[in-house]
C-alpha positions as CSV (number, residue, x, y, z in Angstrom):
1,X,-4.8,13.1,-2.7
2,X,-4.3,17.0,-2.8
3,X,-0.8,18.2,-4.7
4,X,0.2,20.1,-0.7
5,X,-0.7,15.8,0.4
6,X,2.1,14.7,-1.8
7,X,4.7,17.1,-0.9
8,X,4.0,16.7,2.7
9,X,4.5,13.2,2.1
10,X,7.6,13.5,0.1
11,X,9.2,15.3,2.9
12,X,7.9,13.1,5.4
13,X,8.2,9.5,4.1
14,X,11.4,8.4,5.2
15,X,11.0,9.0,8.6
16,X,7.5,9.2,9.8
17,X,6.4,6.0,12.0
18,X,4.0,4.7,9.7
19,X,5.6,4.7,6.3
20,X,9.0,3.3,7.6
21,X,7.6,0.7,9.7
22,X,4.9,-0.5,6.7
23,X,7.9,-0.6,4.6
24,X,10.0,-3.1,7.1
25,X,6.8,-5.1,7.2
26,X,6.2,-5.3,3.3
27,X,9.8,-6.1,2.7
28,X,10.0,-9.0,5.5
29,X,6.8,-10.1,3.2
30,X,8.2,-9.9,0.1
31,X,11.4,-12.2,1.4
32,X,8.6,-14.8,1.7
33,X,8.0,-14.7,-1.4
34,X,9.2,-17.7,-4.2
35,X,10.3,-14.3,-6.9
36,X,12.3,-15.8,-9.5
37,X,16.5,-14.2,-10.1
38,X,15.9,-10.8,-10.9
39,X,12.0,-10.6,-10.9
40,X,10.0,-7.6,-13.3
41,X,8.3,-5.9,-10.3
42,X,5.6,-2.7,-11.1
43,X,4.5,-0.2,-8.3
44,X,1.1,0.8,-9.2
45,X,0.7,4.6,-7.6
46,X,4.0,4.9,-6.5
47,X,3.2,8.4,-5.0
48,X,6.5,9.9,-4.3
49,X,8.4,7.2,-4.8
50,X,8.7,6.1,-1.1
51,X,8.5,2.5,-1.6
52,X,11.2,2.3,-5.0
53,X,14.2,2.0,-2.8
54,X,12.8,-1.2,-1.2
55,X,11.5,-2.8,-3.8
56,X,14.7,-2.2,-5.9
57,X,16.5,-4.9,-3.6
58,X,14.3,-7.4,-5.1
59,X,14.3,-6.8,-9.1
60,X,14.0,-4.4,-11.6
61,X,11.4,-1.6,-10.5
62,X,8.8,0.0,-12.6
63,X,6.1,2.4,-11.1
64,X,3.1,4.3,-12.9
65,X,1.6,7.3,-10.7
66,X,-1.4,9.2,-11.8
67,X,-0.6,12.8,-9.9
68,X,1.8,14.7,-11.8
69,X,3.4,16.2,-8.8
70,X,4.0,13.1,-7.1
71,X,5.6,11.2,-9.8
72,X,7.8,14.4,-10.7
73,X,9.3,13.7,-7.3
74,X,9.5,10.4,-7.4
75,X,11.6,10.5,-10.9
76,X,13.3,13.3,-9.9
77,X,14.7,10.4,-6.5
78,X,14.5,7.6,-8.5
79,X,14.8,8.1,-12.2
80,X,17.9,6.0,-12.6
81,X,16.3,3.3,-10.7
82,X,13.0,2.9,-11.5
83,X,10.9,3.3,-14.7
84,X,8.2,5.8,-13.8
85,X,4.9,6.0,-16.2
86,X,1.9,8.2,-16.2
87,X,-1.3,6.7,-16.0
88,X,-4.4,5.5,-14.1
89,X,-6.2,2.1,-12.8
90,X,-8.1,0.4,-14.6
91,X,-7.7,1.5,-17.9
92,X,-4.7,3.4,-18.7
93,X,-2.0,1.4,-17.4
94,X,1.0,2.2,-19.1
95,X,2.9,-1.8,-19.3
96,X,-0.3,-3.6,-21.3
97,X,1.5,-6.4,-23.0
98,X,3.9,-6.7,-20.6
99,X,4.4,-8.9,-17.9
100,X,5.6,-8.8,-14.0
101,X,6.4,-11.4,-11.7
102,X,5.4,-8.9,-8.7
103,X,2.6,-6.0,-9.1
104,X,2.4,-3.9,-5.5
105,X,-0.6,-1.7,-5.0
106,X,0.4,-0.2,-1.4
107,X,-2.6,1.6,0.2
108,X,-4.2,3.0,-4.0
109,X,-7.2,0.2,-3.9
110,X,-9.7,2.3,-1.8
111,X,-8.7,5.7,-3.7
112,X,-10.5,3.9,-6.8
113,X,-14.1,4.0,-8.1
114,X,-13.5,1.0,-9.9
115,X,-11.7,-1.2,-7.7
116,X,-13.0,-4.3,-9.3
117,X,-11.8,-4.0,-12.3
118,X,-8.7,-2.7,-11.1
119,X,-7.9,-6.0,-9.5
120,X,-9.0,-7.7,-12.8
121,X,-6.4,-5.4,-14.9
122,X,-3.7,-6.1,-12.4
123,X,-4.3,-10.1,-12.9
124,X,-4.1,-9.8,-16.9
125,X,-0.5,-7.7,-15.7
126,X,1.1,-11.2,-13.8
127,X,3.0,-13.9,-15.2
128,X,1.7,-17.4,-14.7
129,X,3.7,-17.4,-11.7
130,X,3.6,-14.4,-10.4
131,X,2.4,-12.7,-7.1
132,X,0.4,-9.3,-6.4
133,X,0.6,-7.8,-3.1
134,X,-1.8,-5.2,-2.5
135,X,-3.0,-3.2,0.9
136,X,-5.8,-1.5,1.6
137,X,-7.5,0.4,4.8
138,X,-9.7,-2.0,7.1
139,X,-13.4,-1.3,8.5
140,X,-15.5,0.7,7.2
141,X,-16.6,1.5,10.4
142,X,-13.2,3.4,11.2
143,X,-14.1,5.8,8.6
144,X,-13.7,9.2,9.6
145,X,-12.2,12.8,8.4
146,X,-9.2,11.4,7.9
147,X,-10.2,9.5,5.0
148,X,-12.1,12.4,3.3
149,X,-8.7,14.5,3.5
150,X,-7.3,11.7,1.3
151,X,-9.7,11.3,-0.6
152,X,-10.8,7.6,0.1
153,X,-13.7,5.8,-1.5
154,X,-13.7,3.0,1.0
155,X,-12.1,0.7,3.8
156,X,-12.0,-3.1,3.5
157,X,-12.8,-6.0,6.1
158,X,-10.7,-9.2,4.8
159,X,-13.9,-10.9,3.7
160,X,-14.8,-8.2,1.0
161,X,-11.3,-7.9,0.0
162,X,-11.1,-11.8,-0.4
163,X,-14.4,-11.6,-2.4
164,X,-13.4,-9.0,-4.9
165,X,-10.0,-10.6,-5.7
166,X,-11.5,-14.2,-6.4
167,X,-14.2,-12.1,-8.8
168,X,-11.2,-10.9,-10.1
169,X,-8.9,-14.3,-11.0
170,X,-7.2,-14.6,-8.3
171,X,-5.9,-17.0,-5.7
172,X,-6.0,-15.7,-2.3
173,X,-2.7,-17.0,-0.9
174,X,-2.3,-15.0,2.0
175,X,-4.9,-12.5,3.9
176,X,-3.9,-10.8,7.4
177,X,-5.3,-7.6,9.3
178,X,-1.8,-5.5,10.7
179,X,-1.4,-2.8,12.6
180,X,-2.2,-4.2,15.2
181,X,-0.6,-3.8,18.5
182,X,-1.6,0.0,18.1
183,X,-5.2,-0.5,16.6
184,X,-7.1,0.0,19.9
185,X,-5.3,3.3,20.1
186,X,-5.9,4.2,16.3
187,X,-9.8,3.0,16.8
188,X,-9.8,5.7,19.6
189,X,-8.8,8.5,18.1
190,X,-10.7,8.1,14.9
191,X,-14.1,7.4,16.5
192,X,-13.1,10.6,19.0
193,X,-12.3,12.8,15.7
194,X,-15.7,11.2,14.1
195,X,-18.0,11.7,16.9
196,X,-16.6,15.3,18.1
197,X,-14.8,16.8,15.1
198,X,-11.2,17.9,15.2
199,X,-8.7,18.8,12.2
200,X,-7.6,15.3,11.2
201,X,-4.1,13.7,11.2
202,X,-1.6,14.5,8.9
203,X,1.9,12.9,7.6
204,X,4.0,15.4,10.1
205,X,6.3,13.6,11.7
206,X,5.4,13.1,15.4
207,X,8.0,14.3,18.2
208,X,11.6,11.7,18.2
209,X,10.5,9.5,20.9
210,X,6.9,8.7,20.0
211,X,7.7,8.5,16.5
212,X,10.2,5.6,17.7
213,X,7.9,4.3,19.7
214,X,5.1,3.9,17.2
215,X,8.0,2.9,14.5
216,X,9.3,0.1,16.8
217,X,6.2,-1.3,17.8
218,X,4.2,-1.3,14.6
219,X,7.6,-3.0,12.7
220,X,7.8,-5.6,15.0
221,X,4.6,-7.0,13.6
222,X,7.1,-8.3,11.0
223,X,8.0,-11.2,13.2
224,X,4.1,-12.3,13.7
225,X,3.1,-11.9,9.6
226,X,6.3,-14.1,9.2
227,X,4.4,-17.1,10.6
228,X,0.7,-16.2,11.4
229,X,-2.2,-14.2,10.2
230,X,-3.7,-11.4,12.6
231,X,-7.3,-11.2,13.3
232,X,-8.0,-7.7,13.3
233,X,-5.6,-4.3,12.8
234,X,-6.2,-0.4,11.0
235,X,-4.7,-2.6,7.4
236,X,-5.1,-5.3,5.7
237,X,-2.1,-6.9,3.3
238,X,-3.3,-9.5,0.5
239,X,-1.0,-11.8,-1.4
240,X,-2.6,-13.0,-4.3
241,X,-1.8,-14.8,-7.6
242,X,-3.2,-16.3,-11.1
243,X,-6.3,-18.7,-10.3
């Protein structure tokens, strides 16, 4: 993502539809979770630091971002919460030797080259009973503009995603499409921006009462994920641990 991407974001984050309702739906997941008293959690392209808050309720928070302008916002929020690195997936992870009962990759997979050995190096990262919760765009075949703009490599179906995390040592505990209750609308308007062009969408915040809309109906996906699996959404959300 572009350096103008991450301030937009940062300015952005807290209220826009999308980021606050993922963040209700990852945190009902982590809940889920058997995370031991005070669990070693790491962030892997924290970005701005939008997800630290949240995952500061659960344990001690450390985060590694690539972008030098994103993670200078995010310590600048978080420093006294959160220990924020510099470095890059796979191979210059700044916590080798150490090791986390919870590694989050939130949406960083498909902005990769090497995403299988980026799962691998996030395995050699867990404890022996730890979890790894990563998500990731779904379909390939919703690619559009949007994607260029931030700077995507790919977009998953649950199958490949599956594939390349068993390759990778892992367990495939949990594997769900979400988003989506608003997916035929988000299908829509990507083909329509594919097929006949347009300025993709942004992080702006949409006007109060469709941002509320969109927030309140993509969160309450939280209730399904706490009991079933969805067949099909614009996400996908792994849960994966040690083979």
């Amino acid at each position: 993502m572009s350096p103008e991407a991450y301030l937009e974001m940062a300015a952005t984050e807290e209220q826009h539809w999308w980021f606050a309702a993922r963040r209700t739906i990852l945190s009902s997941l982590l809940e889920q979770l058997r995370l031991p008293p005070r669990p070693a959690i790491l962030e892997l392209g924290c970005g701005t630091g939008g997800n630290l808050d949240m995952l500061s309720r659960f344990g001690a928070v450390s985060a590694m971002e690539m972008d030098d302008v994103a993670r200078g916002i995010a310590q600048s929020r978080h420093r006294s919460r959160a220990d924020i690195r510099a470095g890059s997936c796979p191979a210059d992870i700044p916590f080798n030797g150490q090791q986390f009962d919870l590694v989050c990759l939130f949406d960083v997979l498909e902005h990769i080259d090497q995403d299988q050995q980026t799962l691998a190096a996030i395995r050699s990262l867990l404890a022996p009973a730890g979890h790894a919760v990563v998500t990731v765009p779904a379909y390939q075949w919703l690619w559009s503009r949007h994607d260029e703009v931030l700077h995507h490599k790919r977009r998953y179906t649950a199958s490949e995603l599956k594939a390349k995390a068993w390759q990778a040592g892992f367990r495939v505990e949990r594997i769900s499409y979400f988003n989506t209750l608003l997916f035929p609308l988000a299908a829509a308007l990507r083909l329509k921006e594919r097929l006949l062009g347009g300025n993709p969408g942004g992080t702006a915040v949409p006007p109060a009462l469709v941002n509320s809309v969109f927030r309140l109906v993509f969160g309450s996906e939280r209730h399904l994920l706490r009991s079933v699996n969805l067949p099909f959404g614009v996400s996908l959300v792994a849960i994966l641990s040690p083979a």
